[in-house]
Structures are given as structure tokens and as C-alpha cells.
N, C-alpha and C positions, 0 to 999 in steps of 0.2 A: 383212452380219450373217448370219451361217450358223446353221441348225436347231441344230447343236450347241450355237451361243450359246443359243438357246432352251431347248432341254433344261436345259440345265445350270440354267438361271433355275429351272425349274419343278422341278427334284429342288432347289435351294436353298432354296427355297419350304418345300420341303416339311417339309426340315430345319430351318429356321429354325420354323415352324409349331409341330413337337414340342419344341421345345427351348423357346421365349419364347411360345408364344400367338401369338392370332391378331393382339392389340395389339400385339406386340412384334416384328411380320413386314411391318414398312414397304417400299415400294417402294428406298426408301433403301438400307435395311438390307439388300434381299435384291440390288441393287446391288454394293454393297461386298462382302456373303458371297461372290460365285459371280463376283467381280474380272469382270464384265463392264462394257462400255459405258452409258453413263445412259440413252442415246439409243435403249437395244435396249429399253427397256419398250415404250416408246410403240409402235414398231417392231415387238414380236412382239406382244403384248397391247395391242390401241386400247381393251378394256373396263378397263383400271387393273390396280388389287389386285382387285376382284372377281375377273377374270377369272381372273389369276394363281395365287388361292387357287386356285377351282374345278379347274383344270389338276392343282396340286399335291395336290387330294385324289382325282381320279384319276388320277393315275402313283399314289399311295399306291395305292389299290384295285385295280391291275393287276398291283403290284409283291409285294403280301402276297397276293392270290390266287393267283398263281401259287407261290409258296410252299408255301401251302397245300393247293395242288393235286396238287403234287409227295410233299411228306410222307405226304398221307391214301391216296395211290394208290402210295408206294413201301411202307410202314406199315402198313398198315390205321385206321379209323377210333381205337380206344385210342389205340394207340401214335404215331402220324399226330400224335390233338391233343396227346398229352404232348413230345412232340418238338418242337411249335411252342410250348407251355409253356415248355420247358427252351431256344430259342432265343431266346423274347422278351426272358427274364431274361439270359442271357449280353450280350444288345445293350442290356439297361437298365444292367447292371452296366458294360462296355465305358463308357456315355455316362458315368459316375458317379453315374447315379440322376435324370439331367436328363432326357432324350428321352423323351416321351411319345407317343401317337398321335395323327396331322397330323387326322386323321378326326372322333377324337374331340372336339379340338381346334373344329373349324368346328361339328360339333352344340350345344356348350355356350357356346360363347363368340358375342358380338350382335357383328356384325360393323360396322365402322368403316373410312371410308375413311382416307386420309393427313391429312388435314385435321380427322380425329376426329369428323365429321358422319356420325351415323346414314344407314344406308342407304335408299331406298326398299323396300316391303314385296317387291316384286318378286324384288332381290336378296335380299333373304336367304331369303326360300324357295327361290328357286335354288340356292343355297351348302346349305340344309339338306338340299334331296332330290339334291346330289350328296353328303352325307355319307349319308344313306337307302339310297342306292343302292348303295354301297362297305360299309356293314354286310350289306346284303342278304344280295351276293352271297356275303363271307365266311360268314352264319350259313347260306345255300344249298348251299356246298361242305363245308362238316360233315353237315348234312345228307344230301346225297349219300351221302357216304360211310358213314353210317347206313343207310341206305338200301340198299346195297350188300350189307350182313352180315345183312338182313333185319329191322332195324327200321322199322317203321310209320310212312307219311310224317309223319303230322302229330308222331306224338312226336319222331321226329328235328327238324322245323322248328322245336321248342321246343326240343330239346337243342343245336341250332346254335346258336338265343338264348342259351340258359345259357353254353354255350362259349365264347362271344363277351363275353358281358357279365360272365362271371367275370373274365377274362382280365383287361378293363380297369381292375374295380376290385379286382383283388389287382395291378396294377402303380402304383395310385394309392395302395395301402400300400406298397407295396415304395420309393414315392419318398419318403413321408413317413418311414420307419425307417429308409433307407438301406440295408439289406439287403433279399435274398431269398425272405426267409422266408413271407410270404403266397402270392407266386407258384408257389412250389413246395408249401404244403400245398393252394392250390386246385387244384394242376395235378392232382394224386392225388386227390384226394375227387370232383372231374368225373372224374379216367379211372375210376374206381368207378361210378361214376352211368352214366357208357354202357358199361361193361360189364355192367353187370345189365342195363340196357334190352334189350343184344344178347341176353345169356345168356335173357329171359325170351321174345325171338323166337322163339327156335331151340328153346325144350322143346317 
């Protein structure tokens, strides 16, 4: 069983995550997704689904960081976060309004093994400070790049929050309407929001 079989588990993971929840992301099920061997869970992952989630939320956090790292620093911070705006909505839209975030996903949802028996306390603080840690760095790399045009650490480290936490719940309208339409007026009223933060750096 090769790394590649691995990967592939941990990006089906991932995707199966955004789409069904964390309930709906059985070892089973991400089996059949990712047409691998039964025998490769136990095989790459000896911690279960635990472990498999925690994997699948970061590759998510590695995956949209980098991203993100890319935009803010080809863009500058505005245009950077509108551009990561204007692609989350193209890949909400692309899924038909299913695909959510794998990240946000483990924050909100009490995790369950296969057998639907609660976890020890241990695990799910685990699973939440690797969802803790993957919001981190995303609300860190907005900030940065705040930072960068001369706004003020700590208001940028709240404008990264805003960034971040807009983002999520104008796509958790955008699932509910079926369109667009919140993603794109929050995308605008935040690149408003730090463009005056900048603009009021620089007088």
C-alpha cells in the first residue's frame, strides 16, 4: 500500500467531510469514495476515524493556506481577500451548493466514531485544536498581509477574524438560497472594511 493510497484517503476525507459532515464521513464511506483497499485504514491510520479526520483537516489547512498565501501576496490584502471571496463561491457554486468547509465541519460537529460511540475528552479536543489551529493560520495570513500595507497588528488580527468568519457564514447562506448572493455582498462590504483600516494607516 503506497503513500499515494494514503493521500488519496486523507484528500477523500476531506471531501467527503465538506459535503456530509463529520457523521456522514465513515471509514466505510471514505473506503468506497477514494475506490481504495479496506485493509489500507487500519494500514495507514492504526488511530481510526480520529486520526483520519485530524489528517483531512490539515491537508485542508495546508491546502487553503497556501492559497491564500498566493492571492494576498500576488493581490495585495483587498483584492487578495476578494479574490479568495470570488473563488470560494465559484467552488460552492461548481459543488451545487453542497461542499462546505472540512474545518469548520470538525469545530461544530461532536465527533463519533463508526460505532456512533462518543469519543473520549482527549479526542475531541484534539480534532478541535487541529480545527483551532487551521483557522489560526488562515485569520494569520490576512493579517500579514494587513500588516504589510501598514495596518496595525492587533486590528489586522481582528480583521483576519472578520475575514475568516464572514466568509463562512455568507457561505452557510449561500447553501441555504442556493445562490450567491451573500458571498458576494459580504465579499464587498469586508474589502470596504479593510480598505478603510488601510486608508486610515497611511493618513
Amino acid at each position: 500500500m503506497t503513500s499515494g493510497t494514503r493521500d488519496k484517503m486523507v484528500a477523500g476525507a476531506a471531501e467527503l467531510l465538506s459535503r456530509r459532515g463529520m457523521h456522514g464521513t465513515s471509514l466505510r464511506e471514505v473506503v468506497r469514495h477514494t475506490d481504495t483497499p479496506r485493509g489500507s485504514i487500519s494500514y495507514h491510520f492504526p488511530g481510526g476515524k480520529a486520526q483520519l479526520i485530524e489528517e483531512a483537516v490539515r491537508l485542508a489547512q495546508q491546502e487553503i493556506s497556501a492559497i491564500l498565501e498566493s492571492l494576498l501576496r500576488e493581490y495585495g490584502a483587498v483584492a487578495g481577500v476578494r479574490a479568495a471571496y470570488t473563488m470560494r463561491g465559484k467552488s460552492l457554486q461548481e459543488s451545487r451548493f453542497e461542499e462546505g468547509c472540512p474545518v469548520l465541519v470538525v469545530a461544530i460537529e461532536r465527533y463519533t466514531d463508526d460505532a456512533k460511540e462518543a469519543p473520549d475528552a482527549a479526542t475531541q479536543q484534539q480534532l478541535l485544536e487541529a480545527a483551532d489551529t487551521a483557522f489560526g493560520d488562515w485569520q494569520n495570513i490576512v493579517a500579514a498581509a494587513l500588516v504589510r500595507e501598514g495596518v496595525d497588528a492587533a486590528r489586522a488580527q481582528r480583521l483576519g477574524t472578520l475575514v475568516l468568519s464572514s466568509m463562512e457564514g455568507a457561505v452557510a447562506l449561500c447553501r441555504a438560497a442556493l445562490n450567491l448572493q451573500a458571498l458576494e455582498d459580504v465579499g464587498d462590504e469586508v474589502a470596504l472594511m479593510m480598505q478603510a483600516a488601510i486608508n486610515e494607516a497611511r493618513a
